[in-house]
N, C-alpha and C positions, 0 to 999 in steps of 0.2 A: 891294072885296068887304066887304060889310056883317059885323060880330060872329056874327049869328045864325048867318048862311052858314058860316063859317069853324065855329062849335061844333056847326050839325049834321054839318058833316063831318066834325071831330073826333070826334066821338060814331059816326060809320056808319063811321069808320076802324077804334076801337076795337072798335066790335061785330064787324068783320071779323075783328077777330086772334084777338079772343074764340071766333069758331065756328072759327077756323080750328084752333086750340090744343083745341078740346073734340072736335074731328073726329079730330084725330091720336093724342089720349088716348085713346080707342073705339076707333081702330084699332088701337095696340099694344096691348092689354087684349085684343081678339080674337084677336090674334095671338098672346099672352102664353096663352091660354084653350087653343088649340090646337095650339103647342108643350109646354104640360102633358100633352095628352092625347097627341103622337104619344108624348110622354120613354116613359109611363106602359105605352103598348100597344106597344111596342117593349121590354119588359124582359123579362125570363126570368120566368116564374112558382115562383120559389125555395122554394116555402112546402112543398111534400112536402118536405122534406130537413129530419130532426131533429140539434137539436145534442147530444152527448153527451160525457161527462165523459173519454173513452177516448182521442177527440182531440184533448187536450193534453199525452196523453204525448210527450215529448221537445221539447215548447215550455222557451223560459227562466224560471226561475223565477216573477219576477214577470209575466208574461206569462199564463201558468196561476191566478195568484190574481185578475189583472183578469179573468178571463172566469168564473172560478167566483163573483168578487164581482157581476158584472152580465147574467149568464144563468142562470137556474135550468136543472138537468140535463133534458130532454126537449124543451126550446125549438123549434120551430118556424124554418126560419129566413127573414127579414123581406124583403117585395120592394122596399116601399118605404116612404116616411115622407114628410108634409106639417108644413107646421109655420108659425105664425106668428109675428111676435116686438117686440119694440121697442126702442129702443137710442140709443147716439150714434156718429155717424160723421165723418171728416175725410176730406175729398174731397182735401186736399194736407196732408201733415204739417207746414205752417206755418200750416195756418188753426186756426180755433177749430173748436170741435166743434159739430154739429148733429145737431139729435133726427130717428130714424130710425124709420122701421116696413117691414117686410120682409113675405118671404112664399118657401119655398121648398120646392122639391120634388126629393128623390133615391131613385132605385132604385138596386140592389146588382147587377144585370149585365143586359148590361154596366156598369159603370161609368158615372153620366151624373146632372145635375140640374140645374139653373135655379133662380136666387135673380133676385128684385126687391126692392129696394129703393126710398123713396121718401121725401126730404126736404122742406120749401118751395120748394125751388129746382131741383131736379135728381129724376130717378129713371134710377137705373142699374139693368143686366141682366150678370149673371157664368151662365156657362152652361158645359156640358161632354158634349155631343155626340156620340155616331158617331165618337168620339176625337178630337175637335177641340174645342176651349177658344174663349170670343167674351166681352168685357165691351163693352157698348155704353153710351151715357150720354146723355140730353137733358134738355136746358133745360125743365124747367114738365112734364115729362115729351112733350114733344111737337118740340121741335128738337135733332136731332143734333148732337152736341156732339165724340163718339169714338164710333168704332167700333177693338177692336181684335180683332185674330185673326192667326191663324201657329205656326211654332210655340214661339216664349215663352210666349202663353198656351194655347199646349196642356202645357205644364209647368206653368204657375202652378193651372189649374183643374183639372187633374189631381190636382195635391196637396191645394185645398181639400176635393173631391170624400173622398180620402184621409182627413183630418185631420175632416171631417163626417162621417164615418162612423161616429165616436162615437155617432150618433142610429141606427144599424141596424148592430149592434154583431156579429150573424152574419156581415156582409160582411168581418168582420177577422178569421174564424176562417183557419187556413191553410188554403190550396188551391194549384191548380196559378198563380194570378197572386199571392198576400196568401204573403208570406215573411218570420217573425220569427227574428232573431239575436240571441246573448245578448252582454249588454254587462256589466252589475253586476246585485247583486240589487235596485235601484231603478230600473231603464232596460233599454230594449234596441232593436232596432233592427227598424223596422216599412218593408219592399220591396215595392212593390206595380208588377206588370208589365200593359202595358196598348197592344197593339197594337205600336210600334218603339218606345215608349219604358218607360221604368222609372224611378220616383222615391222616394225615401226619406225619412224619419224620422226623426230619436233621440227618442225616445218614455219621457217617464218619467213614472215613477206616484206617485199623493201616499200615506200611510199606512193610508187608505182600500183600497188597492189600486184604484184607478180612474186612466184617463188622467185626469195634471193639465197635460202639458205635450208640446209636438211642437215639433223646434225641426228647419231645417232650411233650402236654400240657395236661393231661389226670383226669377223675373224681376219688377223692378218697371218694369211697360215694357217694351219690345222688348229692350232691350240689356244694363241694369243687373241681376246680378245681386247680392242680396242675402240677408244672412242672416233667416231668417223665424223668428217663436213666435207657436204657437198656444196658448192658455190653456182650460182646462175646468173648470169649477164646477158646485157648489149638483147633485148628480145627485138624480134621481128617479126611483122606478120608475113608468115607465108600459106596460101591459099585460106584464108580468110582468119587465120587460128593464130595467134600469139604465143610465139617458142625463145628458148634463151641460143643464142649465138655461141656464146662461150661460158665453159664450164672449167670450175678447178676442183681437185679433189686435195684431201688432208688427211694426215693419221691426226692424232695428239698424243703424243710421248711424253712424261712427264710433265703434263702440263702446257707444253710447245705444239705450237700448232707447227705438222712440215707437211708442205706441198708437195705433191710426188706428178703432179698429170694437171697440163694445163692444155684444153684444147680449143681451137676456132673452128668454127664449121663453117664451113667451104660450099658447100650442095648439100640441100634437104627436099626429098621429093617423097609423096605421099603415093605418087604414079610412078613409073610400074613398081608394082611388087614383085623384083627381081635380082637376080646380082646385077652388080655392076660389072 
């Protein structure tokens, strides 16, 4: 077989893998398009119900100064929230870090939201469902790498869901599922109930009175569990409500705290409830 022959075929190989990889990119992107949309028309329309300064009699101290610090008295309360961002992530806490760009979307009830993320190499999906929790993962965005789901991850994204709800901060008013305990006058303990399961928080706030910190006992993987911290910074108000800009996440491995996801948010809109 002649050079030529063997490099057109290399070349009608590559171009194969090339459409094949840009086919399967359009296809989850459409699929991505229209699980934003059922998340969005499947949510409660929350926005008649105002929030008011009356219900946080009998919350624990600092629990009452984070919601007076990032709701003004008459708030509206929020269905959902889009958001874009940019960041570094470790796909295994022994690698190096890699620059990340996201994209997610949560409404406040039921309880539910989709994050994408997207590296060089990889783009992952963390989701939280109809009470069911899913992280999927492909190579180039286009080969299946993982698929998880069960119930670990309906624990794990249950909690993210939770601990994200700093960005639609009505969702953390109390109700018959959002249950705060008092701990100190810097902490206190943030229970949210949510079909047969129930997950917790220790939730403390920095001198700001804003959440700075959620720490708490979460799956990495089916089986391991671990201790988790979520970190909240740099807040902002955007359309009248007080949210963190930038968030870092943690395992603790024998005692070490290691960062695996550190993200800035870029664009946070409460309008439209749609993809982007």
């Amino acid at each position: 077989m002649s050079r030529a022959t063997l490099l057109l075929r290399a070349c009608a190989a590559l171009a194969t893998a090339a459409a094949a990889v840009a086919t399967a990119r359009w296809l989850a992107a459409r699929q991505l398009r229209r699980s934003v949309q059922a998340l969005f028309a499947g949510s409660t329309d929350v926005t008649g119900q105002t929030y008011h300064e009356a219900q946080l009699v009998g919350l624990p101290a600092p629990v009452q100064r984070y919601f007076r610090r990032v709701l003004p008295n008459g708030q509206r309360y929020l269905r959902g929230v889009r958001l874009r961002h940019t960041g570094q992530f470790k796909p295994d806490l022994r690698q190096s870090w890699s620059a990340i760009e996201g994209e997610e979307y949560l409404v406040a009830d039921p309880p539910g939201f989709i994050w994408q993320g997207t590296t060089c190499w990889f783009t992952a999906r963390d989701s939280y469902v109809r009470g069911h929790g899913h992280l999927g993962v492909r190579l180039l965005g286009a080969v299946p790498i993982l698929c998880g789901a069960g119930p670990t991850y309906d624990q794990g994204e249950l909690l993210r869901w939770l601990g994200e709800s700093t960005w639609l901060p009505t969702a953390l008013l109390p109700s018959r599922q959002v249950q705060w305990s008092a701990v100190d006058e810097d902490s206190a303990c943030l229970s949210l109930t949510h079909g047969s399961q129930t997950v917790h928080y220790l939730v403390r706030f920095n001198a700001r009175h804003e959440i700075a910190q959620c720490e708490t006992e979460r799956y990495q993987g089916e089986t391991r569990l671990l201790p988790w911290i979520g970190r909240f910074s740099h807040y902002r108000k955007m359309l009248g409500v007080r949210v963190p800009m930038q968030l870092e996440a943690l395992w603790v491995q024998d005692g070490r705290q290691c960062p695996y996801a550190r993200f800035t948010v870029q664009e946070l809109e409460y309008a439209p409830l749609a993809p982007y």
